[in-house]
KEKE-3310 file (N, C-alpha, C; in steps of 0.2 Angstrom, whole numbers, plus 5000, padded with zeros to 4 digits):
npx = (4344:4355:4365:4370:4375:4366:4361:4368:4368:4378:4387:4392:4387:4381:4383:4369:4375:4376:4373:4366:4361:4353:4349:4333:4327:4312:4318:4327:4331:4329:4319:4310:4303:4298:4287:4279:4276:4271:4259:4251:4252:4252:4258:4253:4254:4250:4249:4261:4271:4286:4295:4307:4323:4336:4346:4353:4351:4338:4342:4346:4338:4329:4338:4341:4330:4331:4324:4319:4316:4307:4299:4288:4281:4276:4271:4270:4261:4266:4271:4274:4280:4294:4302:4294:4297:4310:4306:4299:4308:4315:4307:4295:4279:4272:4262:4256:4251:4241:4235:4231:4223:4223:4238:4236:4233:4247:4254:4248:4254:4267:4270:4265:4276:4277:4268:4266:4265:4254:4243:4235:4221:4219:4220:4230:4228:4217:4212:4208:4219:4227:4216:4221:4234:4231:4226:4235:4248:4247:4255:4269:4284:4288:4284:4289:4285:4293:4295:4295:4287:4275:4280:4271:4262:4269:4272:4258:4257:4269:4264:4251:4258:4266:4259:4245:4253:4256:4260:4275:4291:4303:4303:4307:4310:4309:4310:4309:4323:4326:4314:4317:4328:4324:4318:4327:4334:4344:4342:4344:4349:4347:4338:4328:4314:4295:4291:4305:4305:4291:4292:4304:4298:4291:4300:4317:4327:4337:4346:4348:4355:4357:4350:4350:4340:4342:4340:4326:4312:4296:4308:4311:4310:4318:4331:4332:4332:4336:4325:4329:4317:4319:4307:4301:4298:4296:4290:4306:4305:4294:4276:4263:4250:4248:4241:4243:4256:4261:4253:4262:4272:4270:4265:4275:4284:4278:4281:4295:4305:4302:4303:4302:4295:4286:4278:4272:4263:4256:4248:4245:4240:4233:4229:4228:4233:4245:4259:4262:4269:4281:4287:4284:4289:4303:4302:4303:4316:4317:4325:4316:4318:4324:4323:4312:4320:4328:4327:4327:4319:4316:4317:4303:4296:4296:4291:4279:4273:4275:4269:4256:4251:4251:4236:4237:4231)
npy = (6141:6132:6132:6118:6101:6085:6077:6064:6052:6048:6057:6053:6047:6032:6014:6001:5990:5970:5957:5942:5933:5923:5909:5907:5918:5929:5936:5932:5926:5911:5908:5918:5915:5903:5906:5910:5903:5892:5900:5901:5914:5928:5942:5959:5971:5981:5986:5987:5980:5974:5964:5963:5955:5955:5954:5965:5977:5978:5978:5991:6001:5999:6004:6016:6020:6024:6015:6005:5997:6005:6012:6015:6009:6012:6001:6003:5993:5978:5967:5951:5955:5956:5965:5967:5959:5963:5973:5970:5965:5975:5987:5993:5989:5988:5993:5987:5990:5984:5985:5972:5961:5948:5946:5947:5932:5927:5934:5933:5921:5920:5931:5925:5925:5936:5944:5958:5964:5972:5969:5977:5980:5989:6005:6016:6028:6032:6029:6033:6040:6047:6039:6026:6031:6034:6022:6010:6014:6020:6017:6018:6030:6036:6037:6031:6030:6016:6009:6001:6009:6007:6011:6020:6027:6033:6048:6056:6048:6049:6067:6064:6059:6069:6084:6080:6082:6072:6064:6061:6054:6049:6047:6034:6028:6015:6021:6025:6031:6043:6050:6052:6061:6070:6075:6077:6089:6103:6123:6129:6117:6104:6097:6101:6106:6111:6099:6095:6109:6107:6095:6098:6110:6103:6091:6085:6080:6067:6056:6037:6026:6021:6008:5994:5986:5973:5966:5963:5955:5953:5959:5977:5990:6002:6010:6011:6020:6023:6034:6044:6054:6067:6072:6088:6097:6112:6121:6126:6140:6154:6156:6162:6158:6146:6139:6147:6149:6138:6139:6149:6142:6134:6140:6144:6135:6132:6133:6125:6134:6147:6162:6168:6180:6180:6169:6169:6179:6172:6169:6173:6189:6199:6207:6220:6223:6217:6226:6227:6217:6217:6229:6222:6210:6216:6220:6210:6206:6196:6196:6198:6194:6179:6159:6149:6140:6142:6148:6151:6141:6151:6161:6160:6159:6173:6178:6175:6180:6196:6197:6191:6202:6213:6210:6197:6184)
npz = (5032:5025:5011:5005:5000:4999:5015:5022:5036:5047:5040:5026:5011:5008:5002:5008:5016:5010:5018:5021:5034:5049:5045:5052:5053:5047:5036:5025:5007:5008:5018:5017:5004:5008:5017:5010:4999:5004:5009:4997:4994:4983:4975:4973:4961:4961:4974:4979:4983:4988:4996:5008:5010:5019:5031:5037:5032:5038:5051:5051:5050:5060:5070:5066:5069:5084:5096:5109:5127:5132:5123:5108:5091:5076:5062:5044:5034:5034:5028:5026:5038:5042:5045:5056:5064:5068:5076:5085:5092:5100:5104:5114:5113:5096:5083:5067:5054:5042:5024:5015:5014:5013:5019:5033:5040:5038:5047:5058:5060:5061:5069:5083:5093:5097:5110:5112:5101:5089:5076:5063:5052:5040:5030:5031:5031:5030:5042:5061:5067:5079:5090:5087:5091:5104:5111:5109:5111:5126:5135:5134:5130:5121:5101:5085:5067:5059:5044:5030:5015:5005:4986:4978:4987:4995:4999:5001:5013:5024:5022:5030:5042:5046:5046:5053:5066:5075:5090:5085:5088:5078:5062:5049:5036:5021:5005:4989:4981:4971:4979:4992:4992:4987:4997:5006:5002:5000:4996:4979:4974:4962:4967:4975:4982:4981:4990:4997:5006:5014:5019:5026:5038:5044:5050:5054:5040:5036:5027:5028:5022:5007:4996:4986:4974:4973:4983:4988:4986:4975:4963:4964:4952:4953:4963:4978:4996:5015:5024:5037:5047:5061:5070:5073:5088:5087:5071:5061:5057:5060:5056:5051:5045:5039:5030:5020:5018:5012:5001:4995:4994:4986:4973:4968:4964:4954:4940:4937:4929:4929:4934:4951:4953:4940:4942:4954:4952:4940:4950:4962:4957:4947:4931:4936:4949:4948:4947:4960:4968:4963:4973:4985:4984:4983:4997:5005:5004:4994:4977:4961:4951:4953:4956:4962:4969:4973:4986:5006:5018:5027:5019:5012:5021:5028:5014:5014:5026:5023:5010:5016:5026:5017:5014:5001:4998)
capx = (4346:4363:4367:4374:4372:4359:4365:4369:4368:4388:4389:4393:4385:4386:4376:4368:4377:4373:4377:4363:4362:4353:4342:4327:4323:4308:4321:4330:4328:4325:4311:4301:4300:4295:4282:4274:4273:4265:4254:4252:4250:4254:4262:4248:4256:4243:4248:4266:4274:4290:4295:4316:4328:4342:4344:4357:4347:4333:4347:4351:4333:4327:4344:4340:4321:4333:4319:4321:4311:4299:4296:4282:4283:4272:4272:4264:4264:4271:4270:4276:4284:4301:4302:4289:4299:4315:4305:4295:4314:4317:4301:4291:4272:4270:4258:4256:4244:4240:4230:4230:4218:4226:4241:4235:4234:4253:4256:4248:4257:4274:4271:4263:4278:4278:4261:4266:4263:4246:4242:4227:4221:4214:4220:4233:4228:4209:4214:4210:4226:4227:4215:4227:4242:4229:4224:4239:4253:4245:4261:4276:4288:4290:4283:4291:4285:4297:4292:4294:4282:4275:4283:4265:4259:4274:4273:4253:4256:4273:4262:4249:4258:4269:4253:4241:4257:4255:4266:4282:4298:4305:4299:4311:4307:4311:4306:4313:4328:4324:4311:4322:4337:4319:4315:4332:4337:4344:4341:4351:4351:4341:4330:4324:4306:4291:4291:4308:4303:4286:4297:4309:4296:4289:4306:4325:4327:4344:4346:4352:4359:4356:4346:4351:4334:4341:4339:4320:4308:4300:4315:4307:4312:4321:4332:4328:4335:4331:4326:4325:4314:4317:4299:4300:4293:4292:4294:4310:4303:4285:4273:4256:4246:4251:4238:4245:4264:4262:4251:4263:4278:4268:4263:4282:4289:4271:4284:4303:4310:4301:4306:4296:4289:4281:4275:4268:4260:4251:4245:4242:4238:4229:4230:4226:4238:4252:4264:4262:4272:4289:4289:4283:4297:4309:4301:4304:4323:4320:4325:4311:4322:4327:4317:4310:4323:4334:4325:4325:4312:4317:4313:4297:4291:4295:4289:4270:4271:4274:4260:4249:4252:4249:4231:4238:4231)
capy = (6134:6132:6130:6111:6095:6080:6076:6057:6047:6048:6062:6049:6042:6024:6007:5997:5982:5967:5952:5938:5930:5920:5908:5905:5925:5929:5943:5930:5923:5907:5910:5923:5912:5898:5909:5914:5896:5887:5902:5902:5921:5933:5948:5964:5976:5987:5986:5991:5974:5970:5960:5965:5949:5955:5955:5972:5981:5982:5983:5998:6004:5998:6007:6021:6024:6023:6010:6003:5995:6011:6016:6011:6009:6011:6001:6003:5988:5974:5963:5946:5953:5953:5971:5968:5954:5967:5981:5967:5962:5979:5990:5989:5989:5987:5992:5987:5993:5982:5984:5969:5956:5940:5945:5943:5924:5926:5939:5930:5915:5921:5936:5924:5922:5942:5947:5967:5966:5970:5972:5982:5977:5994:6010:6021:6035:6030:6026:6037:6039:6050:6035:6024:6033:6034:6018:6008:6017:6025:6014:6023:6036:6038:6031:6031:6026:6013:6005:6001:6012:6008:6018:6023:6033:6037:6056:6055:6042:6053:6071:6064:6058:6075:6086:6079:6085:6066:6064:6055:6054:6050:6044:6031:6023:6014:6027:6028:6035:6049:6053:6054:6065:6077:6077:6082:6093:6110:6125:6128:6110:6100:6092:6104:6109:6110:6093:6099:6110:6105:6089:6100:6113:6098:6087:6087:6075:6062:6050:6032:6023:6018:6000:5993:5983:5966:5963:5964:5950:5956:5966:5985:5995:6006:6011:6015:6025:6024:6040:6047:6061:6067:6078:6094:6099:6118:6123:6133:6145:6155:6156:6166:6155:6138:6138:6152:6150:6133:6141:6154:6136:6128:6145:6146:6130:6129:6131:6129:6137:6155:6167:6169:6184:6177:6161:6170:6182:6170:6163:6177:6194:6201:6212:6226:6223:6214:6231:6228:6214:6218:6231:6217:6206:6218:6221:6202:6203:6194:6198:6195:6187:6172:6157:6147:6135:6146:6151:6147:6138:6157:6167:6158:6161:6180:6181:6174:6187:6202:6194:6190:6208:6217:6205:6196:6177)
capz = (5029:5021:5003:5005:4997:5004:5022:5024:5041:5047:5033:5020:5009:5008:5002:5016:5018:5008:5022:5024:5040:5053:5041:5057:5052:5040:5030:5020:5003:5008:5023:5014:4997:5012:5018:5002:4995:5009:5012:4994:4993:4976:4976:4969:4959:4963:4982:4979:4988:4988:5002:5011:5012:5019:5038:5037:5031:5044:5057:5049:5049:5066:5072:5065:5074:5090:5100:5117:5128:5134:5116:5104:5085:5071:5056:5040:5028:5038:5024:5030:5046:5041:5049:5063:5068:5073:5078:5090:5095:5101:5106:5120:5110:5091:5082:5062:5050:5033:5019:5013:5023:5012:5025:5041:5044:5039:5052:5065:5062:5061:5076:5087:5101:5101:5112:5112:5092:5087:5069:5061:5046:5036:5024:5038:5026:5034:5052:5066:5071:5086:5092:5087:5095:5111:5112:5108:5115:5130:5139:5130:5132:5113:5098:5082:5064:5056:5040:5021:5013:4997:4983:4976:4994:5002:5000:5005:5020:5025:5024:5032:5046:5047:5045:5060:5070:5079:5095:5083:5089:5074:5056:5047:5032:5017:5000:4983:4982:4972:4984:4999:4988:4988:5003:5011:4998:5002:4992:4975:4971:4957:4968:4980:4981:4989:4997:5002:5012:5017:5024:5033:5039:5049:5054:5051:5036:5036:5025:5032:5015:4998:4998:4981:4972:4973:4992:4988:4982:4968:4962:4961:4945:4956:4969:4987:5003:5022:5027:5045:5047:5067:5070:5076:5092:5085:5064:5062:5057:5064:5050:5055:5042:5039:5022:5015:5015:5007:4994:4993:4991:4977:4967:4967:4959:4949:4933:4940:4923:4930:4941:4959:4951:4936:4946:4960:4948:4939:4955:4967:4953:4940:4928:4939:4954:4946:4947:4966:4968:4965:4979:4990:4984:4987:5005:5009:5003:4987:4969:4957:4943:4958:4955:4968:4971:4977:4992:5009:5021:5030:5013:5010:5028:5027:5008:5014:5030:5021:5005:5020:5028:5010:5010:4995:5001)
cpx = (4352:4362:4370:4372:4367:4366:4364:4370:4376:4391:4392:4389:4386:4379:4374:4371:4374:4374:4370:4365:4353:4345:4333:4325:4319:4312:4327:4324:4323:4318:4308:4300:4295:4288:4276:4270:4268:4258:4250:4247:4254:4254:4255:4252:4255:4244:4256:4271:4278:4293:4304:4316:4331:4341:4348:4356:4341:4333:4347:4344:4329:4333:4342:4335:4326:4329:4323:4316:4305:4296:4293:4286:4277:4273:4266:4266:4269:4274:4269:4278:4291:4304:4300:4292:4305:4312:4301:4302:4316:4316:4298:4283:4275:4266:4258:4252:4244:4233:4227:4228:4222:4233:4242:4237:4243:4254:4254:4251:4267:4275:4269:4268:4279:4270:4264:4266:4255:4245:4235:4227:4218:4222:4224:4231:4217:4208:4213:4215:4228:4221:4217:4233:4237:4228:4230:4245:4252:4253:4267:4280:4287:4288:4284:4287:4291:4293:4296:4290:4282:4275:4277:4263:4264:4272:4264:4252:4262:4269:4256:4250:4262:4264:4245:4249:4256:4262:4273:4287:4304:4302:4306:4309:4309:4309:4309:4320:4326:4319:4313:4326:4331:4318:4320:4336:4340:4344:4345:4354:4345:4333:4327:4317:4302:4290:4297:4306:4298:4290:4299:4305:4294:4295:4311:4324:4335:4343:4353:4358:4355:4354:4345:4342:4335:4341:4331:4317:4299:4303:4310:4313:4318:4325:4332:4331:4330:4333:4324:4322:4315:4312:4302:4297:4290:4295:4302:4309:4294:4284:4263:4250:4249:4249:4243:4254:4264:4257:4257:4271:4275:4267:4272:4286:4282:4275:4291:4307:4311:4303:4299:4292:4285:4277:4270:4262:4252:4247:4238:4239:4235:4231:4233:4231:4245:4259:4265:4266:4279:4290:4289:4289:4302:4310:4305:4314:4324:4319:4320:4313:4324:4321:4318:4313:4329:4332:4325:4320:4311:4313:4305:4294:4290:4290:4280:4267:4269:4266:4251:4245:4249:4240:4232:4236:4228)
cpy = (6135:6129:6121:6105:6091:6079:6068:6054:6046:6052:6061:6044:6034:6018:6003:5989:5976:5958:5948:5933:5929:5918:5907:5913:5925:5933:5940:5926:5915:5906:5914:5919:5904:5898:5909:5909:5892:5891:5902:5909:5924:5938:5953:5968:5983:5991:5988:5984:5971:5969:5960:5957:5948:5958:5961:5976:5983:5981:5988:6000:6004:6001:6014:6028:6024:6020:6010:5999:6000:6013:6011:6012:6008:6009:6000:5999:5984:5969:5955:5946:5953:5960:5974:5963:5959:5971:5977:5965:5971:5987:5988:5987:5992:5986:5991:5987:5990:5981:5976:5961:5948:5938:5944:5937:5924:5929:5937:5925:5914:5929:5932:5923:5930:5946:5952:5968:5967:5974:5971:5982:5985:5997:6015:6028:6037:6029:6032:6038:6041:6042:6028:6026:6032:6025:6010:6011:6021:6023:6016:6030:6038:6035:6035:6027:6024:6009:6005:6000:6010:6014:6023:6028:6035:6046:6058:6053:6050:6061:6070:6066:6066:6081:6086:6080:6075:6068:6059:6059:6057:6045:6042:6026:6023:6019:6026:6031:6043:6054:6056:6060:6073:6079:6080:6086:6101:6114:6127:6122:6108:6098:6094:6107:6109:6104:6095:6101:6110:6100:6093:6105:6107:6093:6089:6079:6073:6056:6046:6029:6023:6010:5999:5986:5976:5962:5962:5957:5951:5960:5972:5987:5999:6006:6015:6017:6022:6031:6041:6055:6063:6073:6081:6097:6106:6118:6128:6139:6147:6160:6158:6161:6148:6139:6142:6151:6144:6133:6145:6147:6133:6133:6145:6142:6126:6125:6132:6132:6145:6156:6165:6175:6181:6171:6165:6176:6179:6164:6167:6185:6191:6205:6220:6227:6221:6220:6229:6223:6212:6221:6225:6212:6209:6219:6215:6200:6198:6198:6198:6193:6182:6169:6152:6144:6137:6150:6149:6144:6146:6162:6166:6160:6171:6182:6181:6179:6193:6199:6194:6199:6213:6215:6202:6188:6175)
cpz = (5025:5015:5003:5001:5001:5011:5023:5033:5041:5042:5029:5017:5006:5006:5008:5013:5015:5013:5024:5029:5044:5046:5046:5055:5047:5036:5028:5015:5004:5013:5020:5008:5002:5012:5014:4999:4999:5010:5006:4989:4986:4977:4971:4969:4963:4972:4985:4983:4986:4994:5004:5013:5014:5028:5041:5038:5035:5051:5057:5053:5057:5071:5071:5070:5084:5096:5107:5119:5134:5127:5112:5097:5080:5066:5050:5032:5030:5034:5028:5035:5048:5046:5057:5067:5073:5076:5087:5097:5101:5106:5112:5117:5103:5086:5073:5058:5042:5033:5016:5016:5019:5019:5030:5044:5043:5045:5059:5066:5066:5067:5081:5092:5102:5104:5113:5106:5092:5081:5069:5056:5044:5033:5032:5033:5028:5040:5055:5069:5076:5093:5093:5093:5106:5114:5113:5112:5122:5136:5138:5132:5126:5108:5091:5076:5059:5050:5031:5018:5004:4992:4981:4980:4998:5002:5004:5013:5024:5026:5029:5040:5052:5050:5051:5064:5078:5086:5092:5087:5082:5069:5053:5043:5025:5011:4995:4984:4978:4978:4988:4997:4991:4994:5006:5009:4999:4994:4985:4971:4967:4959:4976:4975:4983:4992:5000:5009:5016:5024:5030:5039:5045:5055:5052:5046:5037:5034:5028:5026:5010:5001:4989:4979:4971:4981:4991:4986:4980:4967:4961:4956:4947:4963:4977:4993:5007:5022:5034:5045:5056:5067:5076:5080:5090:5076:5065:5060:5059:5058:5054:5051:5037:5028:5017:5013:5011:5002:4992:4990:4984:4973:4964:4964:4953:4944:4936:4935:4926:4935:4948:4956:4948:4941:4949:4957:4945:4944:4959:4964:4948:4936:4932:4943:4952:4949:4957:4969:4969:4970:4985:4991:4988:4997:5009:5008:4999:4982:4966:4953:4948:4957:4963:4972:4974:4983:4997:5012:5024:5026:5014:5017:5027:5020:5010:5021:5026:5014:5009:5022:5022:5008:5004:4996:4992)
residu = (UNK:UNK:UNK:UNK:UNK:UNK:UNK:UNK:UNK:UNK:UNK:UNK:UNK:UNK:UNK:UNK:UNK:UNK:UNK:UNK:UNK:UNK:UNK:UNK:UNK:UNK:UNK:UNK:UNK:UNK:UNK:UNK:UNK:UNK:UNK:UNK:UNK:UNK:UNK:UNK:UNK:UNK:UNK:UNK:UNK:UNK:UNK:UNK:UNK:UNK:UNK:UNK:UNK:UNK:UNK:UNK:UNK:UNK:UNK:UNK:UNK:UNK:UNK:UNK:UNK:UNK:UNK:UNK:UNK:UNK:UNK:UNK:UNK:UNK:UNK:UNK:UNK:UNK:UNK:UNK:UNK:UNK:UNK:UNK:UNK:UNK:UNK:UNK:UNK:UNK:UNK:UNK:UNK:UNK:UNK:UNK:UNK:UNK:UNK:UNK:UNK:UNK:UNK:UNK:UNK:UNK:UNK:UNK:UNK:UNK:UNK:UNK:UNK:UNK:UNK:UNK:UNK:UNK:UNK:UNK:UNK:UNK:UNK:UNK:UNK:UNK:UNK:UNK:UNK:UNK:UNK:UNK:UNK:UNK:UNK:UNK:UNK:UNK:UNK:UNK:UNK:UNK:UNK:UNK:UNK:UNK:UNK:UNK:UNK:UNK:UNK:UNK:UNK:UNK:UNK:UNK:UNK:UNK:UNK:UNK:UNK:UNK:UNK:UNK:UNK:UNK:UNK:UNK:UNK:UNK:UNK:UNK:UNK:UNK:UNK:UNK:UNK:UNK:UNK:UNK:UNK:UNK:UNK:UNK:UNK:UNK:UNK:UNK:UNK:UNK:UNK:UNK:UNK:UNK:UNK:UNK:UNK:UNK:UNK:UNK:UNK:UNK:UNK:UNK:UNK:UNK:UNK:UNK:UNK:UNK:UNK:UNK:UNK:UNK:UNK:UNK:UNK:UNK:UNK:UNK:UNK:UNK:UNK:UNK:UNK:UNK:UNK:UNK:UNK:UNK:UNK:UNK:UNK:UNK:UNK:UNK:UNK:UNK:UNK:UNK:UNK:UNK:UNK:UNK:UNK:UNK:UNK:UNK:UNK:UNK:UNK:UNK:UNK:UNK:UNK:UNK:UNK:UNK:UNK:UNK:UNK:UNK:UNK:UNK:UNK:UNK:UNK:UNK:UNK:UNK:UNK:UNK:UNK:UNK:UNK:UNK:UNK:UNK:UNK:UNK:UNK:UNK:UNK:UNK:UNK:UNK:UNK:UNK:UNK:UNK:UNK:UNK:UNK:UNK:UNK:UNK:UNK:UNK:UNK:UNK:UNK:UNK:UNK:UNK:UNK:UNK:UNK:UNK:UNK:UNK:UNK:UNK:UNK)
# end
């Protein structure tokens, strides 16, 4: 993995376009304030729901998942639809997953001229999802999930989905902006870590744009990124124990001040053993004064080999 900056979609970074258009769509101001009044719904903090108004913007994102009409789509948090509606424009089968049961009757009102939508009320953090994937997509060539993840569970929702090794194509979705800076981070930079490469261990990360907080309704705190994750038929690197190298990732930015010795010291030694370490380090081709952030996905695969090899889990 190369020492570089974040990698941006057209290898520039850029704002997503702020251009409202076609008021009959639910992703403007004045149809989702439409929506919300007549259905006379309110917004839970608790639920993370800010509702996208800008019809641009989930060009971009529905652009991104590259769809068609063989490929399916996942989303998660449809809210009012605004999303479901493109991804319904575009997809052949759409499947949408909310928690929150006040928005159903919206969701059947304004999905009803698309019969290949079919939204699922529960917790995707709860869903049998391979029964899902089976049941739902059995018709598809591909199926992709696109969404605007609440900032609260993204990184749960996102490992999850990574983690059961689902058949995705690719994962594209609205997140924080710090988050996403995290996830596509290479090594040597501020905001590498183990999401880093958890994230890339699983797919290739590319961020789409910058999505500025006043396209939203309620404005969030914060600024937000789409990112595409393309999932990886194999990791790039081959790791003999899944557990172990991502115990041996987190023992190593426990404290990012410390070196990878110390860390891995007070992770994986004792008293007794400690001296035994830095050989091991150097076997692996690192220094022990290097701290964690300067390693690659490649180091860290090799470092949890030779640790494994030593018996040191």
């Amino acid at each position: 993995m190369r020492n570089s900056p974040v990698r941006w979609h057209k290898s520039k970074v850029k704002d997503c376009d702020i251009r409202m258009t076609g008021i009959q769509d639910i992703a403007t101001p004045r149809r989702t304030k439409e929506i919300i009044q007549r259905h006379g719904f309110s917004f839970k903090k608790s639920l993370g729901q800010n509702f996208l108004i800008d019809q641009n913007i989930l060009n971009k994102i529905v652009s991104a998942a590259g769809l068609d009409d063989t490929k399916g789509a996942l989303e998660i948090g449809p809210g009012i639809g605004a999303l479901t509606e493109k991804l319904a424009q575009s997809a052949k089968v759409v499947t949408a997953v909310e928690i929150d049961q006040r928005l159903l009757p919206i969701l059947e009102e304004v999905l009803a001229p698309y019969e290949h939508v079919k939204v699922r009320h529960g917790d995707v953090l709860k869903l049998d999802l391979r029964e899902v994937f089976a049941s739902d997509f059995a018709g598809v060539s591909k199926v992709s999930v696109v969404a605007n993840l609440p900032y609260y569970v993204t990184t749960p929702i996102l490992m999850r989905l990574l983690e059961d090794k689902l058949p995705l194509e690719n994962i594209v979705v609205m997140i924080q902006k710090e988050v996403a800076e995290r996830m596509a981070a290479s090594p040597g930079t501020k905001d590498y870590g183990s999401l880093s490469i958890a994230v890339q261990y699983y797919s290739e990360p590319e961020l789409v744009c910058i999505v500025p907080n006043t396209v939203f309704i309620p404005q969030p705190n914060v600024e937000s990124a789409v990112i595409r994750l393309r999932v990886r038929e194999t990791p790039p690197v081959e790791v003999v124990d899944e557990k172990h190298f991502f115990e041996v990732i987190h023992a190593a930015f426990a404290q990012r001040r410390k070196t990878i010795s110390n860390n891995l010291k007070s992770r994986f030694f004792n008293k007794e053993n400690r001296d035994a370490l830095e050989p091991l380090l150097k076997q692996a081709g690192i220094e022990p004064s290097r701290r964690g952030e300067t390693l690659s996905i490649e180091e860290f695969a090799r470092l949890s080999a030779v640790l494994l090899e030593a018996g040191i889990s």
